[in-house]
C-alpha positions as CSV (number, residue, x, y, z in Angstrom):
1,X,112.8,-125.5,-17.9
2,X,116.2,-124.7,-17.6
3,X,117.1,-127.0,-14.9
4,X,115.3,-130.0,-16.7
5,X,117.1,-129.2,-19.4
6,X,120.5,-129.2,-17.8
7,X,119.4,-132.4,-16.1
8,X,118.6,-134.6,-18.9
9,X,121.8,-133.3,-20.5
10,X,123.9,-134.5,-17.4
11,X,122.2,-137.8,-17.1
12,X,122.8,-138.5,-21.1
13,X,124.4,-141.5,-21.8
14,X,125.8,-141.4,-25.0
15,X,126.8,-137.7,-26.0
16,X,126.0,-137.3,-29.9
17,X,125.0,-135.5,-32.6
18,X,121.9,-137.4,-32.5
19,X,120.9,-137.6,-28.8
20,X,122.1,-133.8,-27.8
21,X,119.5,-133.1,-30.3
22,X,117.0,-135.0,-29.1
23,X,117.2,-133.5,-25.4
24,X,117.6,-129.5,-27.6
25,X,113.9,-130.3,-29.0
26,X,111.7,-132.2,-26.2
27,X,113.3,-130.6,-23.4
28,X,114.6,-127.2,-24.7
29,X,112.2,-126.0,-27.9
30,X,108.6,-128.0,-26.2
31,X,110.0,-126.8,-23.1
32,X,109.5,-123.6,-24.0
33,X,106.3,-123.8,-25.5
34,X,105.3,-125.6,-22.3
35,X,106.6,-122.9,-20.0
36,X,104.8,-120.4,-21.9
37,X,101.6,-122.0,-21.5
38,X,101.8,-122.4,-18.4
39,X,102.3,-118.8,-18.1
40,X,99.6,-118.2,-19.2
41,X,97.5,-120.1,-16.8
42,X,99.4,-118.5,-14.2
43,X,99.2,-114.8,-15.3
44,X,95.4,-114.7,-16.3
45,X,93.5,-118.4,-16.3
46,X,94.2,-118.8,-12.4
47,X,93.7,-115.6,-11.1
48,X,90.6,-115.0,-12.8
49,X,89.0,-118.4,-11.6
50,X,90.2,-117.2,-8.0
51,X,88.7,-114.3,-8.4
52,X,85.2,-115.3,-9.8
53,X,85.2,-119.3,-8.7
54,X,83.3,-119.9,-11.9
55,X,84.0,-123.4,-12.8
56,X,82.6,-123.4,-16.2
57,X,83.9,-120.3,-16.9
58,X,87.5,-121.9,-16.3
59,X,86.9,-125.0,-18.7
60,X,86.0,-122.2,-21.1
61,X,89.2,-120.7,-20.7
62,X,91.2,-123.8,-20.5
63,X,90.0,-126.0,-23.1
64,X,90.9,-123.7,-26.2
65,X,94.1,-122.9,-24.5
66,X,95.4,-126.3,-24.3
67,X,93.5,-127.0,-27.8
68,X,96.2,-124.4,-29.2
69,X,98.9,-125.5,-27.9
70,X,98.3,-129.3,-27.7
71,X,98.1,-128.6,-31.4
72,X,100.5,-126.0,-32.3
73,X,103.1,-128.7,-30.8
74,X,101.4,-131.6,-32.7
75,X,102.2,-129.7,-36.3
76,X,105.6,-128.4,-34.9
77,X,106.6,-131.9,-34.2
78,X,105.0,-133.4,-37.8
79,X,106.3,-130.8,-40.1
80,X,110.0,-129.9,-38.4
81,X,110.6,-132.9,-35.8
82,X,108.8,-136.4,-36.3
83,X,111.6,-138.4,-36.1
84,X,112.6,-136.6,-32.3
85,X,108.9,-136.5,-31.4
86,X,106.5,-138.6,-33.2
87,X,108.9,-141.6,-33.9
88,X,107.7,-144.7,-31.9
89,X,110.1,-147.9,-33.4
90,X,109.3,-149.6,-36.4
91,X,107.6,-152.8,-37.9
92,X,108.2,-155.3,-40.6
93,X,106.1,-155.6,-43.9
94,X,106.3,-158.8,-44.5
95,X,104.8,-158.1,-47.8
96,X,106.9,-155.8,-49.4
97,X,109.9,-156.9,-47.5
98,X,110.6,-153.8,-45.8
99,X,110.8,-151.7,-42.5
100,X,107.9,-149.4,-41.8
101,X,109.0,-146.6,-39.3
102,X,106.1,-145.6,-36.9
103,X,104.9,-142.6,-35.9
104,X,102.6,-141.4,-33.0
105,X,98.7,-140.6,-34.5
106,X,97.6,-136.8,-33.3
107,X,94.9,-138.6,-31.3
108,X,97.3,-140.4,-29.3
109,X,100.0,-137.3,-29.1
110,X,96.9,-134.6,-27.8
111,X,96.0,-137.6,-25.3
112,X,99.5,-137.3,-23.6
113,X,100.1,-133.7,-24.2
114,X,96.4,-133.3,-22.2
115,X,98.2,-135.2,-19.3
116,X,101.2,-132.4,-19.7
117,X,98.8,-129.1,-20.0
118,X,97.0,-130.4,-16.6
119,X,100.4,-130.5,-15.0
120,X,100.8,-127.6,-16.0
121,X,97.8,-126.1,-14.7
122,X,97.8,-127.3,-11.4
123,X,101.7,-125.9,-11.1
124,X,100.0,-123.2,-11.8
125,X,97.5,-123.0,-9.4
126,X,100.1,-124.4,-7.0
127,X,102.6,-121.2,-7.2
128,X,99.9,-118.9,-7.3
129,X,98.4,-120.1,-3.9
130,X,101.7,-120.3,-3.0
131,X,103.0,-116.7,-3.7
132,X,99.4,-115.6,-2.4
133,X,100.4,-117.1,1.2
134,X,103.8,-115.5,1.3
135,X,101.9,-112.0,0.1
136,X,99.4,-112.4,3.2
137,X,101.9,-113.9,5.6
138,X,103.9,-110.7,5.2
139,X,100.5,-108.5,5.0
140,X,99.8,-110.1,8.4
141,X,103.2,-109.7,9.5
142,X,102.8,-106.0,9.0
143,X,99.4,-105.6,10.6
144,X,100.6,-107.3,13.5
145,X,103.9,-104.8,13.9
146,X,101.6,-101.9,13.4
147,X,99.1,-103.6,16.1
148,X,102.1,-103.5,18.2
149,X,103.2,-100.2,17.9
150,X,100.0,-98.5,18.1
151,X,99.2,-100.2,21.3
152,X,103.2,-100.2,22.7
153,X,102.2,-96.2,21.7
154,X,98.7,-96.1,23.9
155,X,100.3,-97.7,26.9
156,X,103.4,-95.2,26.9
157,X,100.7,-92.5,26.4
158,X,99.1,-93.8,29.4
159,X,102.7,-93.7,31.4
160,X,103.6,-90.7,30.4
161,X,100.1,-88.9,31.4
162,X,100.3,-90.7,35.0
163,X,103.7,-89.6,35.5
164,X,103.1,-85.9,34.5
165,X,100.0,-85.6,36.6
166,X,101.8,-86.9,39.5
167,X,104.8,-84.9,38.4
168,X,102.3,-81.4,38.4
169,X,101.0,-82.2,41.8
170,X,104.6,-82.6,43.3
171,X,105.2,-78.8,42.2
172,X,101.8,-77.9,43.1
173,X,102.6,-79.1,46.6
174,X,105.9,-76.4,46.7
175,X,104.2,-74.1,44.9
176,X,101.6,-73.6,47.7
177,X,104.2,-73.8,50.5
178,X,106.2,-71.4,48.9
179,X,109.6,-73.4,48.4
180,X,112.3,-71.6,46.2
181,X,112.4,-75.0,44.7
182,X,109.7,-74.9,42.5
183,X,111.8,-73.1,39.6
184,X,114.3,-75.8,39.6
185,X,111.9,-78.6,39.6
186,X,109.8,-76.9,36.8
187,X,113.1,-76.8,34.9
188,X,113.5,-80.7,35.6
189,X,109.9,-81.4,34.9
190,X,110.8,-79.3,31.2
191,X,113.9,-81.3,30.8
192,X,111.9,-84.9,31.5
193,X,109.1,-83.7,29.0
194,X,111.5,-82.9,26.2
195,X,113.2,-86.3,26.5
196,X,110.0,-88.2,26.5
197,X,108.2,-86.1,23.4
198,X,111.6,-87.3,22.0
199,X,111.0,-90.8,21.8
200,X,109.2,-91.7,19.0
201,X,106.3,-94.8,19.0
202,X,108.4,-96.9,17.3
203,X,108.1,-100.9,18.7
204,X,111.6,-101.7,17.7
205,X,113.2,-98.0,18.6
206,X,115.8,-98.1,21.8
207,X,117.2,-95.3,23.8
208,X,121.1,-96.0,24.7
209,X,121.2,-96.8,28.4
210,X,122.8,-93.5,30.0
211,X,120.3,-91.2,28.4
212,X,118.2,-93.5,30.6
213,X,119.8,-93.2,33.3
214,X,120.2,-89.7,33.2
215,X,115.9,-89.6,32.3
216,X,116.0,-91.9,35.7
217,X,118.4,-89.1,37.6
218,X,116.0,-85.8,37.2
219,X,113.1,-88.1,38.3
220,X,114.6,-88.6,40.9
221,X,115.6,-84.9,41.7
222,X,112.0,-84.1,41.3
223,X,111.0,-86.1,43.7
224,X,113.6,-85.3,46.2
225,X,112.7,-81.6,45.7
226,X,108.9,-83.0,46.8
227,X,109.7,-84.7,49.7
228,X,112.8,-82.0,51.0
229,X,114.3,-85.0,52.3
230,X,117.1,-86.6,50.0
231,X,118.4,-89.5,52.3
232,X,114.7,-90.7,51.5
233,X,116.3,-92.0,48.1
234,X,119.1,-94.4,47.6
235,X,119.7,-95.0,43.7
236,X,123.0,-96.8,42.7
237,X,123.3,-96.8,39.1
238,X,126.5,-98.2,38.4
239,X,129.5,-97.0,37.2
240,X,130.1,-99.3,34.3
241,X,127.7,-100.0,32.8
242,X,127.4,-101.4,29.1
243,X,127.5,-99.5,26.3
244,X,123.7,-101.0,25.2
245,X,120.7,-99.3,24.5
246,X,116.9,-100.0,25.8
247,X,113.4,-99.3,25.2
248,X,112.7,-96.1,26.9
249,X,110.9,-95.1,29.9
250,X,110.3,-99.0,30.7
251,X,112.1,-98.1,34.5
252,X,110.7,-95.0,35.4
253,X,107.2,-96.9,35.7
254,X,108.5,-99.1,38.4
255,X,110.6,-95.9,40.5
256,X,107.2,-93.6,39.9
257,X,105.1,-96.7,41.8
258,X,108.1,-96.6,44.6
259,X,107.4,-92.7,45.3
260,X,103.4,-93.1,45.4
261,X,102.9,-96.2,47.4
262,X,106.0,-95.5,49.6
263,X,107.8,-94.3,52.2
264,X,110.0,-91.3,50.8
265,X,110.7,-89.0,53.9
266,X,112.5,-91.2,56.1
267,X,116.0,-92.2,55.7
268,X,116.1,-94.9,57.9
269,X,113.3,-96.7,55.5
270,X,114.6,-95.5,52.2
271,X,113.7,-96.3,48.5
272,X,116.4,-98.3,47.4
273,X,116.7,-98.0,43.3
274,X,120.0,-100.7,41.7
275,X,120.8,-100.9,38.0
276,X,123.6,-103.0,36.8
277,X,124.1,-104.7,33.9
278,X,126.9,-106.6,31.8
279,X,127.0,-107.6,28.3
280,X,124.5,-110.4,28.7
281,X,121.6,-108.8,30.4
282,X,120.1,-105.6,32.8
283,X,119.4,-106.1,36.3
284,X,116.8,-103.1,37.5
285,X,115.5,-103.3,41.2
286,X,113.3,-101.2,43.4
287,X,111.8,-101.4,46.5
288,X,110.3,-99.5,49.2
289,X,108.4,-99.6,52.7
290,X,104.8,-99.7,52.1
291,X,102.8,-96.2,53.0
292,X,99.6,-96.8,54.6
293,X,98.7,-93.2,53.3
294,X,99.4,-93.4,49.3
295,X,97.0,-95.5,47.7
296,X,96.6,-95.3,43.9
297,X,93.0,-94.4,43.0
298,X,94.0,-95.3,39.3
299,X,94.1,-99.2,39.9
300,X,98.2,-98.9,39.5
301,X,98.0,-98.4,35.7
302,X,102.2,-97.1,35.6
303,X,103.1,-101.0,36.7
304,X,99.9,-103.1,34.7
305,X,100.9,-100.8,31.6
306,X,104.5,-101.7,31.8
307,X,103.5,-105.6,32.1
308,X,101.8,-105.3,28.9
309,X,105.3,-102.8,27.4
310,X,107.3,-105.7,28.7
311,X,105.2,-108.4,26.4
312,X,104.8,-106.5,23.3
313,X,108.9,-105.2,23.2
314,X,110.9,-108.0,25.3
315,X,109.0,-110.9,24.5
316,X,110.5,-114.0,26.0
317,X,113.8,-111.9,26.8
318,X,113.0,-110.5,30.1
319,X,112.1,-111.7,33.7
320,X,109.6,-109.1,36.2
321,X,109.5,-110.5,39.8
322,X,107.7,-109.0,42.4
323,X,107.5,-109.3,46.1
324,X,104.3,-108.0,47.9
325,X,104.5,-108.3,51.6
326,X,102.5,-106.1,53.8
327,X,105.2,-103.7,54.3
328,X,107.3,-104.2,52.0
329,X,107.4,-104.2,48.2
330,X,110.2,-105.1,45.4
331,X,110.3,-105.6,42.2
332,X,113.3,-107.1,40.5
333,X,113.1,-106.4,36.3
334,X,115.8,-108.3,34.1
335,X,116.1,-107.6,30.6
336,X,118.0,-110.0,28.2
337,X,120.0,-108.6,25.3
């Protein structure tokens, strides 16, 4: 109302007495009376027709509406206005030798008024469909972030589970051979617990990159405490890396598969584990030589999990290649910033 107020006013003409008046009473005084019907088609006609699709029972409701109004306007403009509003030009009586001004009958004003209420109506219906889309737009919105994080939560669940059992059997196996390292790894195996109860489900949550790294580093050192054989395991992490942050526990996946389907006891055959990274992007590598003894009864849930981690957090900012030969594997993992 406003704005077509402020429009006519700019597009005037002539600025007088007469016409600024004109534009204050159709445009600013009707206007308003116009915006408050069509208030109330949007705040109670059009959302109860949505709600019941009665037709009839719409009419109902509209007709006495734009009865009242149509006609409240009608006597504004007679009694207080008919020279703005009703006045249509004059004609000559050639009788009485005069001018005879003409006004518009209240037939003919409800008849165009009608054409304005059902303008007004469908604007109506118009931003209340329209409002109702951006409501279930962001309702869907939400339903799919909370999708996301429910399942991003299941598969690190599933990680997590595969990593610990795997992590219990490694200190089973120097617990029955008697090794004095079985307090040490234990302590690791505390230490890697507490950092992953510590990350919450959150899609969007990110762990900086050396707390990673560290996480990565007592993995490791279990592992090593497993095998007894430390030249087994090559890891260069880097010594500058950026100061960026990451989903967590996306890498360990990929080193976990490295110890179970590898070769871990022989130095000239080592797992080789690489991160570097700049300001544009993380480069993560690991390979291995294949073990014909370690083969994963689970189906290699760790690495199909992290397929489906990669989607749901990185999506269409990272690159996973793997290599598959029959003795070797690699897989090369590049996140995007």
């Amino acid at each position: 109302m406003a704005i077509v107020l402020g429009m006519n006013l700019f597009t005037l003409s002539v600025y007088s007495r007469e016409s600024l008046t004109t534009v204050a009473v159709r445009d600013g005084l009707f206007g308003l009376v116009n915006f408050f019907q069509f208030y109330i088609f949007f705040r109670w006609i059009v959302p109860s027709f949505l709600h019941s699709r009665n037709w009839q029972l719409l009419l109902l409701r509209v007709f006495p509406v734009v009865t009242a109004f149509n006609s409240f306007k009608y006597l504004l403009a007679a009694e207080v206005f008919p020279k703005i509003v009703l006045y249509q030009g004059y004609r000559y009586d050639l009788i009485n030798k005069r001018r005879v001004e003409l006004f518009t009958t209240f037939g003919a004003y409800f008849t165009n008024t009608l054409w304005t209420s059902l303008v007004l109506l469908a604007a109506a219906f118009a931003l209340h469909l329209f409002l109702h889309w951006l409501r279930e737009d962001k309702r869907r919105a939400l339903l799919q972030q909370q999708q996301q994080k429910a399942e991003s939560g299941f598969l690190k669940m599933q990680l997590n589970s595969h990593f610990l059992i795997n992590s219990l059997n490694s200190i089973y196996s120097l617990a029955i051979t008697g090794s004095p390292e079985v307090v040490p790894a234990n302590n690791t195996l505390v230490h890697l617990l507490c950092y992953m109860l510590d990350q919450p489900d959150d899609i969007d949550f990110r762990s900086p990159i050396h707390d990673e790294v560290q996480y990565l580093r007592d993995f490791i050192s279990l592992q090593q405490l497993r095998t007894g054989i430390k030249d087994g395991i090559r890891a260069d992490f880097g010594d500058t890396l950026p100061d960026k942050q990451i989903a967590p526990m996306l890498l360990v996946a990929f080193v976990e598969n490295a110890f179970k389907h590898g070769i871990t006891n022989q130095p000239a055959n080592p797992v080789t584990i690489k991160l570097e990274g700049d300001e544009q992007a993380l480069s993560f590598m690991v390979g291995n030589k294949k073990s014909i003894y370690n083969k994963d009864k689970t189906g290699g849930i760790g690495l199909e999990n992290v397929r489906k981690r990669l989607q749901l957090i990185y999506p269409q900012k990272h690159d996973l290649q793997i290599t598959d030969t029959e003795n070797n594997y690699q897989c090369h993992l590049k996140i995007y910033w």
